[in-house]
N, C-alpha and C positions, 0 to 999 in steps of 0.2 A: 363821360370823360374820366370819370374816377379809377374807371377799372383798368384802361391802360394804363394811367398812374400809377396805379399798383403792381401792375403784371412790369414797369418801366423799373421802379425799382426793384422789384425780386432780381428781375435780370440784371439789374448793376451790381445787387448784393453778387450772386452767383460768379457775375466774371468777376468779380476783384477776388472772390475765392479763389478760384481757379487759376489765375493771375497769381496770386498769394505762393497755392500749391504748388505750381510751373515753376515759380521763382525760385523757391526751397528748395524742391528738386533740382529745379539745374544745378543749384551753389555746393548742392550736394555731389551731384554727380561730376563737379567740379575738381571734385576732390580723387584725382588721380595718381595714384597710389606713385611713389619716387621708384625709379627703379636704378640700381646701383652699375655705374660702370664697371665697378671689381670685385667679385662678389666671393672671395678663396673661404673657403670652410676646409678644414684638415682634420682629418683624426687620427691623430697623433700615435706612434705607436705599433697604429694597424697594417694589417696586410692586405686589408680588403676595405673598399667603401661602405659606412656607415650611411642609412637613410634614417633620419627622427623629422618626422611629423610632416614627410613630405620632401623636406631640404635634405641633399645628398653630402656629406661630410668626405673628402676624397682622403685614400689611405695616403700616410708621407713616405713610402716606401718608393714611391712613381720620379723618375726621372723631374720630373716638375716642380716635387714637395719634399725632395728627399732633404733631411737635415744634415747638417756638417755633425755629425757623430751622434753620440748616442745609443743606446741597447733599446729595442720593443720589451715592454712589461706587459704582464697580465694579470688579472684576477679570475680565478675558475665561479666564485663565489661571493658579489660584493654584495655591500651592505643592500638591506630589503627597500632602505630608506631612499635609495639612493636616486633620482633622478637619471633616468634613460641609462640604464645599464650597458646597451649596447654599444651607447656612446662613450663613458666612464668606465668602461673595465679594461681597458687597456689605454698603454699610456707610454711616453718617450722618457726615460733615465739619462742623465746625464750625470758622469763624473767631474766631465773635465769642461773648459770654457766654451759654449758649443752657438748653433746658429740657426736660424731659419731664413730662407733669401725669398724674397718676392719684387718679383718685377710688378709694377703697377703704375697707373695712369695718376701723374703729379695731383694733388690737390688733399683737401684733406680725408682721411681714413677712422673707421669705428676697428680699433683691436678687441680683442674679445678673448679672452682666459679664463678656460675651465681648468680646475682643478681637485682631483679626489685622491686625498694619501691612502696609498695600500703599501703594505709591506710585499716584498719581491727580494725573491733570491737574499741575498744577505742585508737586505737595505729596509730597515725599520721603518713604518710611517711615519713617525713623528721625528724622524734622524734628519730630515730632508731640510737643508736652510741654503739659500740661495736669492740672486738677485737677476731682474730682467731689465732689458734695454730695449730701447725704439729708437733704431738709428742716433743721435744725441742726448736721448731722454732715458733718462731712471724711469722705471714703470715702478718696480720691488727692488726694495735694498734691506739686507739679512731678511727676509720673510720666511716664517717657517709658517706654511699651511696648513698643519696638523693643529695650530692653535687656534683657526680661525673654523672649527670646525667641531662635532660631539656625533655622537651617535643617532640624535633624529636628523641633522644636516650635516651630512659626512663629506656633501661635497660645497666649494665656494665658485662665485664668477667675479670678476673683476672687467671692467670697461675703459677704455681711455680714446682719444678724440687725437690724432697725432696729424698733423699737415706735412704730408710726404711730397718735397720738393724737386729731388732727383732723381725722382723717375724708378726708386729702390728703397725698400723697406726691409733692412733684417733685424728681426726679430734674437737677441743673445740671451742666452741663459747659461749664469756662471755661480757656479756651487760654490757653499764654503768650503776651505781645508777641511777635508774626514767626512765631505758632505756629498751630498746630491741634490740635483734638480730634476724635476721633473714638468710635465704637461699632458694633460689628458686631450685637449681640444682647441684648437684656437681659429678664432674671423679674423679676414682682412677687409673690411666692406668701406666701399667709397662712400660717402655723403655729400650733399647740398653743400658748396660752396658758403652760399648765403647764410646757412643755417647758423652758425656762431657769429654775427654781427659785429663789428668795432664803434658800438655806441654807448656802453652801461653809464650809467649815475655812479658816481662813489657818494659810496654812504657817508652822512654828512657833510656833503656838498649838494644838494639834493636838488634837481634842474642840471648841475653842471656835467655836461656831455665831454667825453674828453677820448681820442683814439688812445689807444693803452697798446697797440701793435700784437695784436691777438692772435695774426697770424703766424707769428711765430711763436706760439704757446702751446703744449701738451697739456691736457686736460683727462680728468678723473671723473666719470659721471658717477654724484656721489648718492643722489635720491631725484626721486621721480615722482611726484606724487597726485594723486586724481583728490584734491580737494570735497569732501562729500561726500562724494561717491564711490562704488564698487572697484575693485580690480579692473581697469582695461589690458586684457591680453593680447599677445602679438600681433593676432587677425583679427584681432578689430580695432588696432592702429592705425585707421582707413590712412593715415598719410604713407602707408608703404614703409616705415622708419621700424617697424618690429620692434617696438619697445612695450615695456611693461611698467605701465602707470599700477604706483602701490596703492589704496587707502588711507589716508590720514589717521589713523585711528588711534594707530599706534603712538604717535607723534605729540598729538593735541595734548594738551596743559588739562588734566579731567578735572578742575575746580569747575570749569566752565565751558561744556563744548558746544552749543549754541544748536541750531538744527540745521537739518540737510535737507535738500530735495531737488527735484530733476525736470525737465522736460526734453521731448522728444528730439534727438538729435537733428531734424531735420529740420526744425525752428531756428537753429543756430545759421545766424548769414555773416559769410564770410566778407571782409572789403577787399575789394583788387590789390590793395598794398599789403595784403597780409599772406606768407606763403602758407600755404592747409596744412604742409608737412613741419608749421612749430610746436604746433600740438593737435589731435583728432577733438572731431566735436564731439565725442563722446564725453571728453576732457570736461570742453565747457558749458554741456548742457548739466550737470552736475555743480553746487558750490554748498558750501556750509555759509549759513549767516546768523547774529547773535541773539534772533530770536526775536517775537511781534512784542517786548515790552519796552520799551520807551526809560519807564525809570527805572529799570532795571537795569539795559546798554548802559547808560552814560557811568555806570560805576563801575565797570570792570573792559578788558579785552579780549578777544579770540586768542589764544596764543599757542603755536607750536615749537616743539624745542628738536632740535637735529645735531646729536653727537658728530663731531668732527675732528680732523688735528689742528692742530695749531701749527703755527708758523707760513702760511699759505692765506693766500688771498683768494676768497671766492667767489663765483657767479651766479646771484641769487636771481632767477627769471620767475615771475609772479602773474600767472593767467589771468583776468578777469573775463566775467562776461554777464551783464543785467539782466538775468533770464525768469526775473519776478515784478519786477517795476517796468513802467511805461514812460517816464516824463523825468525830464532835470532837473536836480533839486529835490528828488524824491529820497534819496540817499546818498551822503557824502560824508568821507570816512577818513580817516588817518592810518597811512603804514609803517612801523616801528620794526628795524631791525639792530638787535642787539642794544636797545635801549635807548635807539639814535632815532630820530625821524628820518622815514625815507622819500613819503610822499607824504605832502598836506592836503587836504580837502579834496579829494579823491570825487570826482562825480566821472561815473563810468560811461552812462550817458550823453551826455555832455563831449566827452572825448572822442566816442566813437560816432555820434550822432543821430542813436537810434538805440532800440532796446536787442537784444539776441546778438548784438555785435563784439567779437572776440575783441580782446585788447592786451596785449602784455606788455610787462614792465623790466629793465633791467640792473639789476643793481650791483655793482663792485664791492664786498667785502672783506677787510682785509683783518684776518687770526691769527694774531700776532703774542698777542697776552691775554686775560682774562681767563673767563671759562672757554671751557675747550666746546660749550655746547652752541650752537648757533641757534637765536631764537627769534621768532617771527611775529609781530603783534598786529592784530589790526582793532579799529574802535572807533567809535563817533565824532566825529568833530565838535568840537562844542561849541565854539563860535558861529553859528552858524542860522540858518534858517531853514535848515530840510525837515519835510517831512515827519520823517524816521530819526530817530536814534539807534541807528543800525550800521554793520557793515558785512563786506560779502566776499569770500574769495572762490576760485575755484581750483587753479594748480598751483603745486610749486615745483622746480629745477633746482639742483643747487649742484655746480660744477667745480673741483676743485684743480688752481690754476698750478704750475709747476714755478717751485720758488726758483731763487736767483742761480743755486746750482743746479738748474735743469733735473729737479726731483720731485716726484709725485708719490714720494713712497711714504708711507705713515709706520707708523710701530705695531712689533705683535702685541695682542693684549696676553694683559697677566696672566689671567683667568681664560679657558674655554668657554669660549660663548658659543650658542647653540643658535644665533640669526643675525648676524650682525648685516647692518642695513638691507635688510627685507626680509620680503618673505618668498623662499624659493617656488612655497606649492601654488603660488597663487599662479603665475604665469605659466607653471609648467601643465598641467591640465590642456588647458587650452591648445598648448601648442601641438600636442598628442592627437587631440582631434581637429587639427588642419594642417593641410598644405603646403600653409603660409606663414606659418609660425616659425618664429626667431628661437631658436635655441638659448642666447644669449639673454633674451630676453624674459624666458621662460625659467631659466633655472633659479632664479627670485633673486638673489643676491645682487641684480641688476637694479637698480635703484635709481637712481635719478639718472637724467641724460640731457642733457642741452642747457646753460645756459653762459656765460661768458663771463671773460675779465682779461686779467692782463700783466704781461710779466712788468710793465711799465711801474704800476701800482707796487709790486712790491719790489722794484728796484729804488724807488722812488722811497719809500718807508725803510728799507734795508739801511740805504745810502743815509738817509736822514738821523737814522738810528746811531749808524757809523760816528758819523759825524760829531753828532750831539757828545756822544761817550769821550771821542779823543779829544775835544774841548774840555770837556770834563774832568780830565787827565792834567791837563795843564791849570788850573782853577781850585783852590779848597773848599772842600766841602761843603758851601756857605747855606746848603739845601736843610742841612739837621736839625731837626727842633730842639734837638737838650744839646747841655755841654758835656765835651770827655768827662770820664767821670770813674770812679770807682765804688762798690756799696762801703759801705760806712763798718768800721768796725764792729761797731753793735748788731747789724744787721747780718755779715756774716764774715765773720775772723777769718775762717779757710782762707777766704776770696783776697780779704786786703793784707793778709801778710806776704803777699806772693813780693818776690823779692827782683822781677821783671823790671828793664831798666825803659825809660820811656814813659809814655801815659797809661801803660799797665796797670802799674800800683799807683796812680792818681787821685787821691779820695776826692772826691766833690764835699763842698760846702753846702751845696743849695738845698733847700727844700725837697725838690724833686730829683728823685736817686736815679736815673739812670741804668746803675748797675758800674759795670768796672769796663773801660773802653780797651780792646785789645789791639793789637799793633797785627797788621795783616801776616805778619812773619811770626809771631805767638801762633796764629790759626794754621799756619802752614805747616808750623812743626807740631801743632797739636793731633792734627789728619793725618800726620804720614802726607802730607802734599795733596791732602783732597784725594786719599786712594780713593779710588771707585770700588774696591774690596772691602772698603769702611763704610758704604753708606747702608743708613737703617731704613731709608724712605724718599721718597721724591712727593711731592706738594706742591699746591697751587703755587706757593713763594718757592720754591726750587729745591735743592736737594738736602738731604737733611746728613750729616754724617755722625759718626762717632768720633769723639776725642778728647784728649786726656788732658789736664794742666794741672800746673803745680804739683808735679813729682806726683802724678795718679790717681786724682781727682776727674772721674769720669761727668763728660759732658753731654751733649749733643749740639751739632753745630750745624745750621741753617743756614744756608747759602742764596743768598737773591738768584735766579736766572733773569736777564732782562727782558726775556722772550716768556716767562713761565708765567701763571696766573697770575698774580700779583705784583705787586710793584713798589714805587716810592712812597705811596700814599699808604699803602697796609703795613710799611715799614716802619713810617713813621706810628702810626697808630698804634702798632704794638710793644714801641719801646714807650710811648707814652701813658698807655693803660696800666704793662707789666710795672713798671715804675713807681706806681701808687698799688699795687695789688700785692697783699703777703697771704693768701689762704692754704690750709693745707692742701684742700683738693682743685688750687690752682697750681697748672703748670710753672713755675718760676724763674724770671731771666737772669741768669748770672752778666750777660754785660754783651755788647754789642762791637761790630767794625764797619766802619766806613773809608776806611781808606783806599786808597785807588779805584775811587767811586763802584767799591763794593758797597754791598749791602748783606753784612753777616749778622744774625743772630744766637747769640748763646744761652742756652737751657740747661736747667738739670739735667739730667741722663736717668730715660724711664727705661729700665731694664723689660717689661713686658710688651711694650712698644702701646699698638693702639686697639681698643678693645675689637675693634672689627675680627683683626687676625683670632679671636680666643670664642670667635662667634662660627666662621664659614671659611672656607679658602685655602685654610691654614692646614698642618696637619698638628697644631698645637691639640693636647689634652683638652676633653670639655670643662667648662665651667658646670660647680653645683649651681644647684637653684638660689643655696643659701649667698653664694659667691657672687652671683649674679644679682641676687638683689642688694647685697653691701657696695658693688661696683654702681649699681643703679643710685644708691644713695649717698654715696660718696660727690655722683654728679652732681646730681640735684643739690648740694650743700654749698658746692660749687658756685652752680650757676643761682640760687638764692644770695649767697652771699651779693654776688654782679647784682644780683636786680634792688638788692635793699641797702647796698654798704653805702650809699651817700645819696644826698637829698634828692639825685635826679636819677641816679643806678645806674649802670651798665645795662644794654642788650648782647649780647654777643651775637646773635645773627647768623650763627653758621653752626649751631650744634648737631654733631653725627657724629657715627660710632669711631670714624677716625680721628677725633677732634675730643677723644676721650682717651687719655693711654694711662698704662699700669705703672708703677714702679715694681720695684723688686718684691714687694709684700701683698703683690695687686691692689692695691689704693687707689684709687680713680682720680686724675686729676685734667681738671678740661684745661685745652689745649687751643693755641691759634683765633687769638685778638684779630687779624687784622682786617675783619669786615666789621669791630664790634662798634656801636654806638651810644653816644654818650643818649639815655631815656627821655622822655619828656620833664616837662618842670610839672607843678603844680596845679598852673595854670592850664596844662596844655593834657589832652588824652592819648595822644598819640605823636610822631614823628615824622612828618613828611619827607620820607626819602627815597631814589630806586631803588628799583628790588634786591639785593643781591642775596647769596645763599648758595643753595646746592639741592639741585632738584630730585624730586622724593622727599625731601625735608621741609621745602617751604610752608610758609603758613598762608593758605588760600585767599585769608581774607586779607591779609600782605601783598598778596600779589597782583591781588585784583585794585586794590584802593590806593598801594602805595603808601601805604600809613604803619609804620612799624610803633608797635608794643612790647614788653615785657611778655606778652603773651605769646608771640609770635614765636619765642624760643620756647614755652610750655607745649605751642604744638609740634614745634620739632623734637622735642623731649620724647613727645608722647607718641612722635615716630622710631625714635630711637627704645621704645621701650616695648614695641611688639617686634621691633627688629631685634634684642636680646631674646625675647620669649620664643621667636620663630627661628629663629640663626637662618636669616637668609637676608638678600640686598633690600635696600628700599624699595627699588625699582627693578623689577626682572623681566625684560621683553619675553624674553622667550616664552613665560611661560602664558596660559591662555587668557586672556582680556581682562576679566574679571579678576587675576591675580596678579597682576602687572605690579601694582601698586599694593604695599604692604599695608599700607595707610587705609584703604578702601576695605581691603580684604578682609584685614584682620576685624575690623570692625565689624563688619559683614556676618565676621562669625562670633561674636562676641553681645551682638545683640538677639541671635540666635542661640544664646547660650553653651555652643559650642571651638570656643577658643582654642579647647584641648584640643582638637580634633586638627588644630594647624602649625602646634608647638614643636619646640624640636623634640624629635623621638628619643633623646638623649633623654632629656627628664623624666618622661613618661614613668609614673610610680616613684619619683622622688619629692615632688611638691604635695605642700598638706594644700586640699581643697580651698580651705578657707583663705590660704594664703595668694595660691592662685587666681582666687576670684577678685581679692582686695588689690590683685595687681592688676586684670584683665578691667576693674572698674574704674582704675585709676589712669590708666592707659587712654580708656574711652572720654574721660573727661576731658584730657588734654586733649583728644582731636576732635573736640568739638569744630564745626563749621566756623561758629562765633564768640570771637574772641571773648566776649562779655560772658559767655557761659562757661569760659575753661576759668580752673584753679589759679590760684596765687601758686610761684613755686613753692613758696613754704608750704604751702596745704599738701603739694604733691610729696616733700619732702614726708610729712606728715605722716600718709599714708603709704607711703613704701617702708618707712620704717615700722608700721605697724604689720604689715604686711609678712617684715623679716620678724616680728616677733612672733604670727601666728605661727610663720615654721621652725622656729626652735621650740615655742612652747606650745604643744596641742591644750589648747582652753579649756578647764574644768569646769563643770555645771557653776561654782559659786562664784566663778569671773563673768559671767553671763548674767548677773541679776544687778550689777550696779553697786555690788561690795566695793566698799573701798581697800581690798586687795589689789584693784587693778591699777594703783599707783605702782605697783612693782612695772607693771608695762608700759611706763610712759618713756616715749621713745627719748633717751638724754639731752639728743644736741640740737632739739627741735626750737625754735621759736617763730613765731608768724608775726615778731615787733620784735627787731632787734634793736641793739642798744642805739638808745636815740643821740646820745653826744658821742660818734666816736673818737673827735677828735679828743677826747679827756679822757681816752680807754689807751690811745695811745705816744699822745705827747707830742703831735704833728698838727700843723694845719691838715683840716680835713679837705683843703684844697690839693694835698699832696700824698694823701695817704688814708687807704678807706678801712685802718685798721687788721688787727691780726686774725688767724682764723679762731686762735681760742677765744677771741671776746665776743664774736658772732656767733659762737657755738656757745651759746649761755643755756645754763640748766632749766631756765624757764618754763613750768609745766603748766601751770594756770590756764595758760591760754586754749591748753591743746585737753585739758582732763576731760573737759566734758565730751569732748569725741569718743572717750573711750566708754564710755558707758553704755554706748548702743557699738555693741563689738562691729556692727557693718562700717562706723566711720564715716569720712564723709567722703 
């Protein structure tokens, strides 16, 4: 009896195999590819039909495609770099307001815009500025192509999602005055009705399901992303959708990127309610998760961060799928978008009802203010009783919606960037060798596609906005934390003898100076009216101008944008800090306005602007080495001052090379309070706050813990100090993986004792060795991982000033032995214990005032002499 028992079960094991296998397969084979009711592809320009990768691109010359005006261009010769030459070497000119018609079947539409600047005939590549339309929609307004573009990615794509309801789609392209437009290639491809849903979450309302009237919204797909895993290319988008899922890679926060891993696409089962064409399994058998330690998860996040514009609400769609765990409970996690909670206690399981089963989520976010960058968090729940201490993702979408004037158009950037949102080579390979490959999808710059939101949400935020302000109108100021005020004679005569009738010349009494309150019509005559020909800068807090008072006393004036990064809260904070802050190499507020629920702020006037421009970008003269280390120490005097001037300090929070500007003598004086925070007390090690900052500069173990120190500005220091040494950004996609991040790199090379080897080639043969070294060792201390192992800033102070003394003075054998000759080197304005009472240094409560810079800048040497006796320092 035993042996048929045996042979009973092998045969039960076998069919449920089989059963298993049969079932994967079918869900698999389930998955039948979309195929588009409208499917126009145009090459623009040409006289003949173009074939790339299989798909037939038809010439616009044809009675069917022919455009309302325009000249055919050519290039005999285009860049090497260039993605599908044949399709990108010619292209349609336009001088004058021109058009494209397409008849097509109602519903919504994938447009699709290639473009590669070549000069032609008398028309410069980079001359070309111009704006496109989709029936009602702004697609591009002033775009000039030539900026979004460099010599390895010569050419861009652009995507958009339009719901064509009349049965006609023209496509217009209208040049600026003395300009041109142009087009190398463009899709008309029908889509899945279904596919953009009217159900997202708004962020911070999290559960709350709300229709938002999506169909009538034009959409941006603005990143794509395959979580974990590899490029998915166009033909093996099994949903038929020819899209090109990017990598994460580029994206993820590298303090902490957790691990990846895969199984076989066919393990992944689909449920009936799910359509196969929201994302390919290829998508979901791939996820990044935060790794098998337990104590290690609960103190930090996953997190990705996605450059964006502001002013726009957008459609964050977030794949899951459990393709590592078997049971409920095994993993449950929290999702954080923009610092908000999106989802609580996440069990993927649980939801779908089985393990391998897709699930995605949708989220409304609206970018409005803040950072322009959208950031994605996931992590463990901590209340909880799972398992794990873990969590898991696998895609992300992020869709950007058209605001209330029916515009999807963002800005050129400053600078040429060389890959903005993606990567061209990834999808293009692919689509070369097949069939079925999307063009669109392939030329990299196609970035995200699919997820939703709604014009509702930012009619809704617009209106509310509106609102709020013209109440505000009617209402005084009752928001202000100081009173009108003026500085105080003693503090600067210029200011209070202005002879302004109003609360101009107003001295305050109090304690706390404010500075001198200006009457919005002082500001307006000071700007020329806000020329737009006067501004020095635009900033998180809005635009900065130039302007004069009192008969030629040069200022600079900061203007709030209510829409710009910052707000009421950083307003206040910075007329509250500057208020108590006199140091030389702090920036300084002459006085502020609120009136007509402005938000102006008034500064000295830093003739060289901000050290960035004297580093990259600019075509300013280089900095010496020796100039660059006086500017490096100038900060650091700065930001020590902030950390030691009163018994709890200052953080500032946001140090970077723009948040450091010259005056006319290059004097470094740091710059933009309004993320700074008041330190821990005594009692306390750290400061429990969110993160804010500016990425590339953050301090890792900041942003993992949420715990802000005094240190956390030593590692942004110590970003900012191989950013002077290398003159180039914090952060540089373009360039390959491993140098993305200056922080990572430079260190890289620094512990390999080849720093030089990544410096600006300007200095090369101007720095003494020693000098260099004692900076590249200083550098390295501040980006320690752990906050406990970096420097005090005075230490840093310390050693860049010894730094500056080894390149003016090359070191004699008899400064080397511990002579007491090398009191001549002790750096003057150093101390690592500054004056302990300053309120008796300066004759103020030190609740109001954290003293001047010359009493912080004490000759104190004691503390620092014995540094110098071992020339290496510390």
């Amino acid at each position: 009896m035993g042996l048929p028992s045996d042979l009973l079960i092998v045969f039960l094991i076998c069919f449920l195999l089989v059963v298993q296998a049969a079932a994967a397969a079918l869900v698999w084979a389930q998955q039948t590819p979309y195929t588009p009711v409208d499917n126009i592809l145009i090459s623009c320009g040409s006289s003949t039909n173009v074939t790339v990768g299989g798909r037939v691109f038809e010439a616009d010359n044809t009675a069917k495609t022919l455009a309302s005006g325009g000249v055919s261009a050519s290039i005999s010769q285009p860049s090497p770099n260039l993605l599908y030459p044949n399709l990108m070497q010619q292209a349609r000119f336009f001088t004058t307001n021109s058009t494209y018609t397409f008849i097509v079947t109602p519903g919504r539409h994938w447009i699709r815009l290639y473009f590669y600047p070549f000069s032609f005939a008398n028309w410069a590549a980079n001359a070309s500025l111009f704006s496109v339309t989709a029936n009602q929609f702004v697609l591009l307004n002033n775009f000039r192509p030539s900026s979004w573009t460099s010599p390895d990615f010569p050419s861009l794509f652009r995507e958009y999602a339009v719901n064509v309801t009349s049965g006609s789609l023209v496509l217009g392209f209208d040049p600026a005055p003395s300009s041109y437009a142009f087009i190398n290639a463009l899709e008309v491809v029908s889509l899945p009705d279904d596919l953009f849903s009217d159900d997202a979450s708004l962020l911070g309302q999290a559960g709350a399901i709300t229709p938002f009237g999506l169909v009538d919204c034009a959409i941006q797909a603005m990143f794509h992303i395959n979580v974990g895993g590899a490029s998915v290319s166009p033909q093996n988008d099994s949903t038929g959708m020819w899209r090109t899922w990017q990598p994460d890679d580029n994206f993820i926060f590298t303090a902490a990127v957790g691990t990846t891993g895969s199984v076989p696409v066919t393990q992944i089962v689909y449920p009936t309610t799910l359509p196969e064409y929201i994302a390919p399994a290829a998508v979901y058998a791939t996820a990044r998760d935060m790794g098998p330690t337990n104590t290690i998860n609960q103190n930090f996040n996953l997190t990705w961060i996605f450059p964006v514009d502001l002013g726009y609400t957008y459609f964050v769609r977030l794949h899951f799928c459990e393709i590592f765990l078997s049971a409920i409970n095994q993993r449950v996690f929290n999702v954080y978008i923009n610092n908000q909670t999106a989802e609580m206690a996440l069990d993927i399981i649980a939801v779908t009802g089985h393990p391998d089963g897709p699930l995605y989520q949708d989220f409304a976010v609206p970018m409005f203010k803040g950072s322009s960058d959208l950031w994605l968090q996931i992590g463990p729940t901590v209340a909880t009783t799972s398992q794990n201490r873990d969590a898991i993702l696998n895609g992300v979408e992020i869709l950007k919606l058209n605001n209330s004037g029916g515009s999807l158009s963002g800005v050129n950037p400053d600078v040429i960037v060389t890959n903005p949102y993606g990567s061209p080579a990834t999808g293009a390979s692919s689509m070369s060798s097949s069939g079925h490959g999307n063009v669109g999808a392939i030329m990299g710059a196609v970035v995200g596609c699919l997820v939703f939101v709604v014009l509702l949400v930012v009619g809704i935020c617009y209106c509310c906005s509106r609102k709020s302000k013209g109440a505000a109108k009617h209402a005084p100021p009752a928001w202000l934390p100081v009173p009108h005020g003026g500085v105080s004679d003693t503090t600067q005569s210029k200011i209070s003898s202005s002879h302004k009738s109003g609360t101009g010349s107003y001295v305050s009494s109090v304690g706390t100076n404010p500075g001198r309150y200006f009457t919005f019509a002082e500001l307006q005559e000071a700007t020329n009216n806000f020329d737009e020909s006067w501004i020095l800068g635009v900033g998180g807090f809005g635009k900065v101008y130039r302007g004069e008072i009192d008969d030629g006393m040069k200022v600079a004036v900061k203007r709030g944008n209510p829409r710009s990064e910052q707000g009421l809260t950083e307003f206040q904070t910075e007329i509250e800090l500057l208020s108590k802050l006199r140091h030389r190499h702090l920036v300084s507020l002459i006085g502020y306005c609120d009136e007509h629920c402005e938000m102006i702020l008034i500064y000295d006037y830093m003739a060289n602007g901000p050290l960035r421009g004297h580093l990259y970008g600019t075509d300013l003269p280089a900095l010496s080495w020796k100039q660059r280390l006086e500017i490096c120490i100038g900060a650091a005097r700065g930001l020590h001052y902030l950390h030691t001037g009163a018994a709890q300090g200052i953080i500032h929070r946001d140090v970077k090379t723009t948040n450091i500007l010259l005056d006319e003598n290059l004097v470094a004086k740091v710059a933009d309070f309004g993320l700074s925070k008041t330190g821990p007390t005594l009692e306390q090690t750290h400061v429990s706050t969110a993160v804010k900052g500016s990425f590339g500069y953050l301090d890792p173990e900041y942003f993992r813990r949420q715990q802000l120190t005094e240190k956390s500005d030593v590692y942004s220091f110590g970003v900012v100090l191989m950013e002077v040494l290398c003159a180039r950004p914090a952060i540089n996609p373009s360039l390959p993986r491993e140098q993305v991040n200056i922080a990572e790199w430079a260190m890289q090379k620094q512990k390999q004792g080849l720093l030089e080897t990544i410096m600006d080639p300007r200095l090369l043969g101007t720095c003494n060795p020693e000098s260099l070294r004692k900076f590249g060792d200083t550098a390295e201390k501040c980006l320690q991982e752990q906050g406990i192992d970096r420097p005090a800033m005075g230490d840093v102070l310390w050693n860049l000033e010894y730094a500056l003394q080894l390149q003016e003075n090359s070191l004699q054998p008899n400064l080397m032995d511990g002579s007491t000759e090398l009191v001549s080197l002790v750096p003057h304005a150093m101390s690592t214990h500054p004056v302990d009472d300053i309120s008796n240094v300066t004759g103020v409560s030190e609740a109001h005032s954290f003293g001047s810079d010359e009493d912080l800048e004490d000759a104190s040497a004691s503390a620092v002499f014995s540094q110098l006796v071992n020339p290496q320092g510390r």
